[in-house]
N, C-alpha and C positions, 0 to 999 in steps of 0.2 A: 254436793251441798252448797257450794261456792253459787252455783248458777240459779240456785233456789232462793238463797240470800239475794242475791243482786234482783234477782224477777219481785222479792218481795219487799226492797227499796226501791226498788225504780217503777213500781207497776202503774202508780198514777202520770206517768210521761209515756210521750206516743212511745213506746218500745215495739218492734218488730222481732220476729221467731229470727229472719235471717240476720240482725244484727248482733243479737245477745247471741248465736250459736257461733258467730266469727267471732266477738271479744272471746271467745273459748275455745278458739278454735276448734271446731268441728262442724260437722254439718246438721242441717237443722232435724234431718230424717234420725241424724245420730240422739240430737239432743231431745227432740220427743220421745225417742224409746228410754232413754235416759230418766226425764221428766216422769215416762209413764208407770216406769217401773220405781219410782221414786213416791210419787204423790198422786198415782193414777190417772192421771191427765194429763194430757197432751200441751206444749204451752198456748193457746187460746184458750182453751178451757180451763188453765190452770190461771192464765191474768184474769180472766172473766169472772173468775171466784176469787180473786182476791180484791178486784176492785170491786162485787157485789158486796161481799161482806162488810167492807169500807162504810159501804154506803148504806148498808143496815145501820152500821154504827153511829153516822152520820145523823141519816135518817130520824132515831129514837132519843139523840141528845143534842140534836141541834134545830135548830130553826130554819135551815136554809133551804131556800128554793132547792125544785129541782133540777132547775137548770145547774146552780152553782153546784152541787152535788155530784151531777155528771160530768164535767166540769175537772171539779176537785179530783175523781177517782180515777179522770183519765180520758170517759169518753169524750169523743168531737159532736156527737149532735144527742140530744134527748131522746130521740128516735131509735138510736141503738142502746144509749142504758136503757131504756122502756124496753124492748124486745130483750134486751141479754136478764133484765130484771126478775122478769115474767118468767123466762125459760126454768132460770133457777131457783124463785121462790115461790113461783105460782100466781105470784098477785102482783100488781102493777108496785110503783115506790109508791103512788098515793095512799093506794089501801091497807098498803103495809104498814106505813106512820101512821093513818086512820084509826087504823085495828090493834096497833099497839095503843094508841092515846084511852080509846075506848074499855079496852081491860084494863087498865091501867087505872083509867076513874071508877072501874065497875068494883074491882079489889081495894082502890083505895076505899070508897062507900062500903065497903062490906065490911071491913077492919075494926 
């Protein structure tokens, strides 16, 4: 649980699988089956969903580009939060904030 906490304070900084599995000492083959058998993901997959969702959060209560956004949640260029965005929500971040702002006014209208 220790290595779950730390991955899920520290995920918006460049963190590496080999660096957080030597502060725990062990190896990183050990600590993804660890990971996997823990939160079913491997650790890439497991920062990649914890900085996606960030940036959902972001995303729907805040204003900011998405450069700052990707940015904030960790990644180094817009070009991989775009690609890791898409993987796991289906839609780019534009259209995600789009398509909430537009339910959003279509439910407030209807209320």
């Amino acid at each position: 649980m220790e290595i779950i906490a730390y991955i899920g304070n520290h995920f918006a900084e460049d963190i590496h699988a080999a660096t957080v599995a030597e502060k725990f000492r062990m190896s990183v083959v050990e600590m993804n089956k660890l990971l996997i058998y823990i939160v079913e993901k491997n650790f890439e997959s497991f920062l990649n969903y914890l900085r996606i969702n960030q940036a959902c959060r972001l995303l729907l209560e805040t204003q900011e580009s998405l450069v700052d956004i990707a940015v904030n949640v960790g990644y180094n260029t817009v070009k991989t939060f775009n690609r890791n965005f898409v993987r796991l929500r289906g839609v780019t971040p534009g259209e995600f904030r789009k398509n909430y702002h537009l339910q959003k006014q279509w439910t407030d209208n209807t209320v």
